[in-house]
Each structure stands twice: as C-alpha cells, then as structure tokens.
C-alpha positions as CSV (number, residue, x, y, z in Angstrom):
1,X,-11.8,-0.6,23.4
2,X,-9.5,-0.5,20.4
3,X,-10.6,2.0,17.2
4,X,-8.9,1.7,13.7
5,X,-8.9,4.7,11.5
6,X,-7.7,4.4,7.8
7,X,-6.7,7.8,5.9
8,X,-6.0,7.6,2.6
9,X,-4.0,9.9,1.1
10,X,-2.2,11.4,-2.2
11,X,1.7,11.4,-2.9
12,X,3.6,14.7,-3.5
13,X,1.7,15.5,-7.4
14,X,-1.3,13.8,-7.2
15,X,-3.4,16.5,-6.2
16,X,-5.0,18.5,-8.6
17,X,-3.3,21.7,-9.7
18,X,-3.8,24.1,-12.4
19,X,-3.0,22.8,-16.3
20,X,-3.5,19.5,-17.3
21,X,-2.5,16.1,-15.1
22,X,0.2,14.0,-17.0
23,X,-0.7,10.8,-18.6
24,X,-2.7,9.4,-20.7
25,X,-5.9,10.1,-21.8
26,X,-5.7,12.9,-19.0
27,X,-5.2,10.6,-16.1
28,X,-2.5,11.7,-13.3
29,X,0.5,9.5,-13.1
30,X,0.9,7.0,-10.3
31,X,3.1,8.6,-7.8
32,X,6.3,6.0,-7.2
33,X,5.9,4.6,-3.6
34,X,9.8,2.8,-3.7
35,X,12.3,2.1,-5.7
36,X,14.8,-0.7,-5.5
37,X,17.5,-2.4,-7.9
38,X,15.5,-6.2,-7.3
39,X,12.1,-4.7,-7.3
40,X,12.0,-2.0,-9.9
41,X,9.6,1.0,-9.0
42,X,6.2,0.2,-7.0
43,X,3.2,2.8,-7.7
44,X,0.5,3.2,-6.4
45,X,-2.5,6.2,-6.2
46,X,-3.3,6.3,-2.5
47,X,-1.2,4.4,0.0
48,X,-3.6,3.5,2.9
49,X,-3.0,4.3,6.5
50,X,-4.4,2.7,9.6
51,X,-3.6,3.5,12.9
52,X,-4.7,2.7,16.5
53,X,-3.7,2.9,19.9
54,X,-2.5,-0.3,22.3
55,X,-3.0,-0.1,25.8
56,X,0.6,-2.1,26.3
57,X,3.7,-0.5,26.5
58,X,6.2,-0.4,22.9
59,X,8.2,-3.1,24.0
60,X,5.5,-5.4,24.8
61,X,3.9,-4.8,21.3
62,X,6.9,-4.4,19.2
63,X,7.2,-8.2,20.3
64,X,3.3,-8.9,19.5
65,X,4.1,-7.2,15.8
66,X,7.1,-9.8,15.2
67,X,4.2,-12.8,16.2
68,X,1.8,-10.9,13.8
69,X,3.9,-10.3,11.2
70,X,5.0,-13.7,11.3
71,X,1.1,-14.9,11.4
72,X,0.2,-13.0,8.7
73,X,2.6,-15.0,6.2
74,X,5.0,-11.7,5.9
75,X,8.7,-12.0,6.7
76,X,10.3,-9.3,8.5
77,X,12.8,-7.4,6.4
78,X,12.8,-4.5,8.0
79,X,13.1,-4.5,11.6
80,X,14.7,-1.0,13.1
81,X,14.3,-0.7,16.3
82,X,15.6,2.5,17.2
83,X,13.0,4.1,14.7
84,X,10.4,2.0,15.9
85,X,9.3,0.4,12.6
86,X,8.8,-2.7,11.4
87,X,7.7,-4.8,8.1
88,X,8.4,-5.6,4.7
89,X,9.0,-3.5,1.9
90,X,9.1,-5.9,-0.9
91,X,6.4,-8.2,-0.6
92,X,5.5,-10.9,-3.6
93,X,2.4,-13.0,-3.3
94,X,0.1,-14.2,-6.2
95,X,-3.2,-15.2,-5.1
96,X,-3.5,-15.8,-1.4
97,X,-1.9,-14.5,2.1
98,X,-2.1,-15.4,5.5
99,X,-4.8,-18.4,4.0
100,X,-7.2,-15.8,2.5
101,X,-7.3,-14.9,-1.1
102,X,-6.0,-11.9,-2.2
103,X,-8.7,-9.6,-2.9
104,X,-9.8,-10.2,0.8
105,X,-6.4,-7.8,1.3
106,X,-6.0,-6.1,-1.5
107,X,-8.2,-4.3,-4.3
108,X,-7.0,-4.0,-8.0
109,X,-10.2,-3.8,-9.8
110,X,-12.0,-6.8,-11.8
111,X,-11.4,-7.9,-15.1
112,X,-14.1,-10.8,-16.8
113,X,-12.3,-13.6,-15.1
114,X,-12.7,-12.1,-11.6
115,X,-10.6,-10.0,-8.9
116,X,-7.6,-9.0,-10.7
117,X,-5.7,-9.6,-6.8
118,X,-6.7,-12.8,-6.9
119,X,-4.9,-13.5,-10.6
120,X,-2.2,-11.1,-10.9
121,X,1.2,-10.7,-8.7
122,X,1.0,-8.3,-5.9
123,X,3.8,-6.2,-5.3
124,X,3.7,-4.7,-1.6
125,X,4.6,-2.5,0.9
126,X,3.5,-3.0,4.8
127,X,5.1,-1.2,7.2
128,X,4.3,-0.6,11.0
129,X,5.6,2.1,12.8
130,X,5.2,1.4,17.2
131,X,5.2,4.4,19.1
132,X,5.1,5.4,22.6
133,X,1.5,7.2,23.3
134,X,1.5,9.8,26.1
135,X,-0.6,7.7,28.4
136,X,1.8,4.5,28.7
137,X,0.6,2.5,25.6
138,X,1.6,2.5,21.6
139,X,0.6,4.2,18.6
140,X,0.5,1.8,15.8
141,X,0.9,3.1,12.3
142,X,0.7,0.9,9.5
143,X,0.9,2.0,6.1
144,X,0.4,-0.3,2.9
145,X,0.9,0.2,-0.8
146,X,0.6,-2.2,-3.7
147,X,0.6,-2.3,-7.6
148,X,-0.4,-5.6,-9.1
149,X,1.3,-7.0,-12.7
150,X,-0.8,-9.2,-14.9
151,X,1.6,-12.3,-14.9
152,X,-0.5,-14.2,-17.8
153,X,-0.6,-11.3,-20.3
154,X,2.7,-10.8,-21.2
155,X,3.5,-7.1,-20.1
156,X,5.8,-5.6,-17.6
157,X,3.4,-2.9,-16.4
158,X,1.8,-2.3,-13.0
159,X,-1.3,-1.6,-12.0
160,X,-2.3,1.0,-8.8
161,X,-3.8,-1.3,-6.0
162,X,-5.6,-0.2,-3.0
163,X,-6.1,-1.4,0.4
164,X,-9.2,-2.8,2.0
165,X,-8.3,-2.1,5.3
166,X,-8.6,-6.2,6.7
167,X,-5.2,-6.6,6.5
168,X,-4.1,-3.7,8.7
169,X,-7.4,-4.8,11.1
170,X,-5.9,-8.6,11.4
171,X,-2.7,-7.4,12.1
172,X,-3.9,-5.0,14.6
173,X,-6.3,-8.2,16.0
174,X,-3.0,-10.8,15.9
175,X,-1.3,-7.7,18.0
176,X,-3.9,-7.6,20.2
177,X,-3.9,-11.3,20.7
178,X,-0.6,-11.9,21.3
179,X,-0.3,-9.2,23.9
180,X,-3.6,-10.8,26.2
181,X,-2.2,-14.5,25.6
182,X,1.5,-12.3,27.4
C-alpha cells in the first residue's frame, strides 16, 4: 500500500521573528525559490513536499519517473543521476497540463473571472528526488513551487502559488503504473 505525505514548509525568513515582517501593508516577503538569467526570480510562500515510498528498486523507478514525467506533459531538464534527482526547473504552462486545467494542479487564488491558474502563466518548479530506502525500494521526494503572472493585465509581477497535492499524487500513480506494466 503506497501513502503520500505533503509538508509544507517556510523558506529561510518566512517565519515569524521579532519586529515587523517586510513588505507591504505588513505582509512578509515571498522567499525567492530560483533564480535564473531566462526566467527571472520565482517566489513563492510555501513550496509543497510530497513524498512516499516504492516497493521497486531506484533503478527501476528512476526509469518509471522519466515515463511519468514525460506523461505528465513536463520535459526533463534536469536529469542527474548521480544525485538521484529528476525534473524541471523552469516550467511555463498557461491554462492546462497533462489535459487538466490548471487549478486542478495548482492554486493561485480567484479573481471575478475565475481560478487565477487557470488565466494567468504558471511559472514552476517540480523536482523529484529517487532514493534508495533501507528495505530495497525508493524514497520519492518531489517538491513543487510556483508563482503565477497575470499575462492580460499588463504587469511583470508574480503572484505566490501553492500546490494542491494532485500533481505530485498522479505522478506518484504514473510511477506506480509504469513500474506494474515492467
């Protein structure tokens, strides 16, 4: 039987501490997640992470994450094998992956017109790290983080997004799948 757990978590600062939080109108800052040249900074408030354990051994499953990844509509751009992680760190969708809509995944509050996932473009983060458990199988570790820009209003800002937790779960299931097909 497989179990998912999903801990969210602060970033170094975003815990409260004594004096007054920066930003406005007293709100803490967005912690910065990754920074690259082509992407700019990504923040978010609380990065999401699921694990759970596979009864396979890494091998096996570091070839059902490749399938799942793949299934899941997200290129591979990182793929290190000796640090046993896998994923993207610069994903760009607008409305939909893996032929769901976006809030399905994701959750970056509502505006009057609806999900804001589902209108503005997702910047995001998904990462799965495959390690060797101490009875044989793999410890799967998949962290996601994602800030969402308003595409139709004309500014350059990011919002904090969080995670509902399906899209770890169907990559965990496609995992899963892969493995008992062999």
């Amino acid at each position: 039987m497989r179990r998912m757990m999903i801990v969210a978590f602060s970033l170094a600062g975003a815990c409260a501490s004594g004096g007054a939080p920066p930003g406005a109108g007293g709100a803490a800052s967005p912690a910065a997640i990754y920074t690259s040249p082509e992407t700019g900074t990504l923040f978010a408030d609380r990065p999401t992470v699921a694990t759970t354990t596979i009864g396979a051994a890494p091998a096996v499953v570091w070839n059902a994450l490749k399938k799942a990844y793949a299934e899941l509509e997200i290129p591979v751009a990182v793929e290190d094998a000796a640090a046993h992680q896998i994923g993207n760190t610069n994903i760009v969708k607008t409305r939909q992956l893996a032929g769901s809509s976006m809030s399905n995944w994701i959750s970056c509050g509502s505006s009057v017109t609806g999900e804001k996932a589902n209108e503005y473009r997702i910047y995001a983060s998904l990462l799965t790290d495959a390690l060797p458990d101490a009875k044989g199988g793999t410890a799967l570790r998949t962290t996601l983080t994602a800030s969402a820009r308003d595409v139709e209003g004309g500014t350059t800002s990011r919002i904090a997004c969080t995670s509902t937790g399906r899209l770890e779960q169907a990559l965990f299931d496609r995992v899963n799948a892969a493995i008992a097909k062999g």
